[in-house]
N, C-alpha and C positions, 0 to 999 in steps of 0.2 A: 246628310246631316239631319236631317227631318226622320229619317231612321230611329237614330238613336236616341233625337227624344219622346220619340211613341216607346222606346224600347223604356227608357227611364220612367214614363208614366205610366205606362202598365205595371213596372214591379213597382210603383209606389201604390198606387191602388190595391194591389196583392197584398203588401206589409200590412196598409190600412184595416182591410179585408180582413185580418188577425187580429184583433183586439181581443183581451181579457173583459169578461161581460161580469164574472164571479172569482172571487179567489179565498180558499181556506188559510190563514196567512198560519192561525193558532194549530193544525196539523202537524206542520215544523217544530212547534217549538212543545209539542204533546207527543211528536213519535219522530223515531229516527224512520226516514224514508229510503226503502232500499232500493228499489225499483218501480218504477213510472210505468205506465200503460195510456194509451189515448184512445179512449174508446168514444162509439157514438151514445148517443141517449133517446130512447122513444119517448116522442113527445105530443102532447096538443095544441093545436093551432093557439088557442088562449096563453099557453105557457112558453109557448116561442117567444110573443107579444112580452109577457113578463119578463122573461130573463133578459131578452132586447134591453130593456127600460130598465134594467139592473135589477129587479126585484125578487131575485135568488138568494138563500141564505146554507151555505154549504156546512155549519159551524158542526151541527151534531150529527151531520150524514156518517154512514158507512155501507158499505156492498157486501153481500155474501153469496154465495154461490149457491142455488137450486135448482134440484133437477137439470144441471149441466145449463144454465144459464144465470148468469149475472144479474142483481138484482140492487136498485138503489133505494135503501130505506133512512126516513128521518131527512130528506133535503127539504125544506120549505121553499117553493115559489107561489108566492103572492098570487091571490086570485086578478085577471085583469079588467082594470077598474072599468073599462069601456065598455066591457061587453055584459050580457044581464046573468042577472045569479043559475038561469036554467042552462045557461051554455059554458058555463064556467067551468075549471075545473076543482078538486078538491087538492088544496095546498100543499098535504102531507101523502100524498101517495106513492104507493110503491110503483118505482117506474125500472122497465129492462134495460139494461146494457147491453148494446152491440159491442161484439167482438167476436174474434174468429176463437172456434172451437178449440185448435192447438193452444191459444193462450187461455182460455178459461179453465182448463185441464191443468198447464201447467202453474196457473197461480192455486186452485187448488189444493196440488199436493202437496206447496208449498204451505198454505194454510194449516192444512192436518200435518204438516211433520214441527213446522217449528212455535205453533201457536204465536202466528203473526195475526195483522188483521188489515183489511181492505177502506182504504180511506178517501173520500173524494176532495182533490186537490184545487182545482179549478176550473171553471167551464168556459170556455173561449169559443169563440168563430172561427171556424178553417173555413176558407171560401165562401160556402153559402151554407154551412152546415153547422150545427152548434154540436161541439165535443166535449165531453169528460177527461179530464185525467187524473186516474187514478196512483194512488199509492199504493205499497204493499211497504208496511211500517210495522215494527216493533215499540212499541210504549216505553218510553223514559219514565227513571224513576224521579225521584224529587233531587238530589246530588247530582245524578248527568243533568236535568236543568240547568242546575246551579254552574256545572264545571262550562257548560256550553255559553252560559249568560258571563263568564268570568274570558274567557277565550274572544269573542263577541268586542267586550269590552278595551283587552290589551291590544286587538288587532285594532281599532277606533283609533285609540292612542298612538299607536306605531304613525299610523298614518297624518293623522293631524302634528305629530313631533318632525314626519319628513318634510309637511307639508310647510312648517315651518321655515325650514332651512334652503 
């Protein structure tokens, strides 16, 4: 018996353990996302401390591919207020993304054949780790907004009509 609830509180610790710490919500609704990636991110001990404390801002990030590695440019994390200005880091830096070489390849050539683009979705906790995940999106024009925002809408309605009855 005592089993199974060390068994229940270890995986509730583990779910915990997974929290969203950042989320690009406006990604979705600025490009259609075809393909997801969970990649790692090189980080500073200072901007651990940040993104912990939510102080990530994913809105105008994007990745591009250099010299065969991944690269995240445009993410803002807040410098951390604790520590002093000489050990801090700078906000706006370009920082690498881990990933394995097979997939950096293969979103590349995907890059150069259909002029998609690489967009950072959200950065959560896996275990003890903070991850990226990435998109690989195609940009909406202003009408698929629109048709999206209209579909969006009638599905609300369907629900709240059953939800009635």
């Amino acid at each position: 018996m005592s089993k199974t609830k060390g068994k229940k509180a270890k995986a509730a610790a583990r779910l915990s353990a997974n929290r969203l710490l950042a989320d690009n919500r406006q990604a979705r609704y600025q490009y259609e996302i075809l393909e997801t990636l969970e990649t790692g991110i090189e980080l500073l001990g200072t901007e651990v401390k940040s993104i912990r404390a939510g102080n990530a801002n994913l809105r105008d990030g994007f990745c591009l591919v250099r010299k065969g590695e991944l690269h995240l440019h445009n993410v803002h994390i807040s410098p951390n207020q604790h520590a002093s200005e000489f050990f801090n880091h700078d906000p706006l830096r370009v920082r690498k993304l881990l990933a394995h070489r097979r997939e950096i390849n293969k979103l590349r050539v995907q890059l150069e054949k259909k002029g998609l683009t690489l967009i950072p979705m959200n950065l959560h906790i896996k275990g003890s780790w903070i991850k990226l995940t990435i998109g690989l999106g195609k940009g909406r024009k202003l009408h698929d907004k629109r048709n999206e925002e209209k579909k969006k809408q009638a599905d609300r309605d369907v629900k709240s009509a059953l939800a009635r009855y």
